[in-house]
C-alpha positions as CSV (number, residue, x, y, z in Angstrom):
1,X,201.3,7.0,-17.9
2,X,198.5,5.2,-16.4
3,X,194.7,6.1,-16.3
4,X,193.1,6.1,-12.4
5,X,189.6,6.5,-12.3
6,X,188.6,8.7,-9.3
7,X,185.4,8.4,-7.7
8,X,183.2,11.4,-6.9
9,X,183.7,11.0,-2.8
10,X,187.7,10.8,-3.6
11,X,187.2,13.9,-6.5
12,X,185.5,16.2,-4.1
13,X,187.9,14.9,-0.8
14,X,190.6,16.1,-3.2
15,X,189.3,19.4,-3.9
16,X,188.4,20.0,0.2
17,X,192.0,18.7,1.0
18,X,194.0,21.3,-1.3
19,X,191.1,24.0,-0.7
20,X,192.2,23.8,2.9
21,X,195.7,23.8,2.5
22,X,195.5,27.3,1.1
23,X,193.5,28.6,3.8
24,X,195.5,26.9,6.7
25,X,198.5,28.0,5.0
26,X,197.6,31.8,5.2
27,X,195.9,31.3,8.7
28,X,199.3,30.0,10.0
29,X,201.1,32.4,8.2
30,X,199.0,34.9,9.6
31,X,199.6,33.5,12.9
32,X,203.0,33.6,13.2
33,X,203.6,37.1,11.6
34,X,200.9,38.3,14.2
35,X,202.9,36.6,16.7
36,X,206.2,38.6,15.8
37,X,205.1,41.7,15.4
38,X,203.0,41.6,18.3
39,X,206.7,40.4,20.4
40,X,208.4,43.5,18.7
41,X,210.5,41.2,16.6
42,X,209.3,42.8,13.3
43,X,207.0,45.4,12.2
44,X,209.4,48.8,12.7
45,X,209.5,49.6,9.3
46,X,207.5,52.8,8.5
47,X,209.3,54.3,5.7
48,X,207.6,51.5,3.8
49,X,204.5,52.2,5.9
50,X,202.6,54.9,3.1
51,X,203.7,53.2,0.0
52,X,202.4,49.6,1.3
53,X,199.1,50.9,2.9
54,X,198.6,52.4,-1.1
55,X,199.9,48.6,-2.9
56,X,197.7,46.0,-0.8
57,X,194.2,47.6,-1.0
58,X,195.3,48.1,-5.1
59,X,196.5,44.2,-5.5
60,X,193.5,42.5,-3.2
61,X,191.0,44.3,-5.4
62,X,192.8,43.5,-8.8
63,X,193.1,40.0,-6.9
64,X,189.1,39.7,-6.3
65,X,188.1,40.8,-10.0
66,X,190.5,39.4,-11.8
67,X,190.0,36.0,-9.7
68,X,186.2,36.6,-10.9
69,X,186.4,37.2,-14.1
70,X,188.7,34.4,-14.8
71,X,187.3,32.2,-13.0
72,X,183.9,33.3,-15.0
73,X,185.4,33.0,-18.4
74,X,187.2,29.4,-17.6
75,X,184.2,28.2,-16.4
76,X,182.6,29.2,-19.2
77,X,185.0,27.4,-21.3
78,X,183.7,23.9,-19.8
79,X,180.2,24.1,-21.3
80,X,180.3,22.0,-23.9
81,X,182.3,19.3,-22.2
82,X,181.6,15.8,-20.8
83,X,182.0,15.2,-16.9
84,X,184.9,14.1,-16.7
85,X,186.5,17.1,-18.6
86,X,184.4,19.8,-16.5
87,X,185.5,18.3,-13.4
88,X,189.3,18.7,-14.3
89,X,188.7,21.9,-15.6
90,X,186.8,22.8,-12.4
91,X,190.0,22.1,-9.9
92,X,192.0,24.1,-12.3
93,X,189.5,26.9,-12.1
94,X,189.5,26.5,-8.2
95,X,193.3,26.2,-7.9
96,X,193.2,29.6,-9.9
97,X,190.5,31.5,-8.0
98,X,192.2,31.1,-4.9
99,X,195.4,31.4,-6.0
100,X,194.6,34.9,-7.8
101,X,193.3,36.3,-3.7
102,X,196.5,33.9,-2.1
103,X,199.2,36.7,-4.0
104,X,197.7,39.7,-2.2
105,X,197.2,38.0,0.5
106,X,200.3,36.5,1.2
107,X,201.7,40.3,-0.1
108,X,199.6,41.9,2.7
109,X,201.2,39.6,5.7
110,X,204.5,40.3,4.2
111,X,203.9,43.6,4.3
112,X,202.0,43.7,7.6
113,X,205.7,41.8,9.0
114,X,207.7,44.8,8.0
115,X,205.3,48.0,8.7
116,X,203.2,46.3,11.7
117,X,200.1,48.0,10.4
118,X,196.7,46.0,11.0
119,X,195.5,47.3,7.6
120,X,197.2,45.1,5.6
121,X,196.6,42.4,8.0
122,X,192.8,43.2,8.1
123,X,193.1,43.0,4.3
124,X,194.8,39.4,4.5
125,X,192.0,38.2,6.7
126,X,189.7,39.8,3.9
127,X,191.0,37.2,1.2
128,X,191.6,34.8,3.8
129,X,187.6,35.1,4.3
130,X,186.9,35.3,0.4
131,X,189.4,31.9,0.1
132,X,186.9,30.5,2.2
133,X,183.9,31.0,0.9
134,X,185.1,29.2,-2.4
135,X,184.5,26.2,-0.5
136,X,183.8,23.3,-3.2
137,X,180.3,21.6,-2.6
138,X,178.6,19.3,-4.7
139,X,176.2,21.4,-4.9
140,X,178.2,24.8,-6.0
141,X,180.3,22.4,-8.0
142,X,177.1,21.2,-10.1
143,X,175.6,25.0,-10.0
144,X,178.5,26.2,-11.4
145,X,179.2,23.9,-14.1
146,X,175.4,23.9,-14.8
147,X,175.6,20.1,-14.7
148,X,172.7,18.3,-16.3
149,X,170.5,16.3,-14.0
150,X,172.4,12.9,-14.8
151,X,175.8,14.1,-13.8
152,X,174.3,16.2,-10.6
153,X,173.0,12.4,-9.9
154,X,176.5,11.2,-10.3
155,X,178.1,13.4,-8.4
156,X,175.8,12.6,-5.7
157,X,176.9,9.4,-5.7
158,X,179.8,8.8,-3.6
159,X,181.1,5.5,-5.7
160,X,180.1,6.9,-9.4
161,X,183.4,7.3,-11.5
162,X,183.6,10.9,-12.6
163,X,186.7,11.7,-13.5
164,X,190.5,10.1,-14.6
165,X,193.5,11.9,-13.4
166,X,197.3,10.9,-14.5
167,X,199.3,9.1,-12.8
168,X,203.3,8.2,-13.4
């Protein structure tokens, strides 16, 4: 188990990379499940209709507070630590935020696929937007960590080592 130092334009390409992963994921998911319900393929189920337009509002909001108030406490967690243990922390805070609205969402296509009502889709789009907006800047990065003014200066710079990751 070797040691690779990352540097802060390779830490942050990272984080861009599997942030838009997610979101193309659900886009093209969305995409296709518009595509066959929209052909008539799917979407006839509406004995499901009443119980599933009660379920995907209820699991996107429980998605978008519990996703903040993890996030919120985890982050909180990475106070006292040096750079290179924030920044780790940080991707696993990220990977959990957008995993926490990716559930309903993915729930709400599903769901869209088998009643064909544009509600749930809508919904999907909703956490597909929210999945978006936790775009990782440097600058949101080093806001949210609260990053003193020496590692916001390192994290500007693109060659600066900031953090190790594992590597087998």
């Amino acid at each position: 188990m070797a040691l690779i130092k990352q540097t802060s334009k390779q830490y942050f390409s990272g984080l861009r990379i599997l942030h838009m992963a997610f979101f193309a994921g659900l886009i093209l998911f969305s995409a296709v499940s518009f595509f066959l319900v929209f052909t008539g393929s799917m979407g006839k189920n509406s004995e499901l209709n009443g119980i599933l337009t009660i379920l995907v509002p209820g699991l996107l909001v429980a998605g978008i507070i519990s996703s903040y108030f993890i996030a919120k406490n985890r982050l909180s967690t990475l106070v006292d630590k040096n750079l290179n243990e924030k920044l780790s922390g940080y991707r696993v805070v990220m990977i959990l935020k957008i995993a926490l609205l990716e559930g309903p969402a993915l729930f709400a296509i599903i769901s869209y696929l088998l009643t064909g009502n544009n509600l749930c889709l809508g919904l999907a789009m909703l956490a597909v937007l929210l999945i978006l907006f936790i775009n990782p800047s440097r600058e949101k990065v080093a806001e949210e960590l609260n990053l003193s003014t020496q590692d916001r200066a390192l994290i500007a710079n693109d060659d600066a080592h900031v953090t190790e990751i594992e590597a087998q």
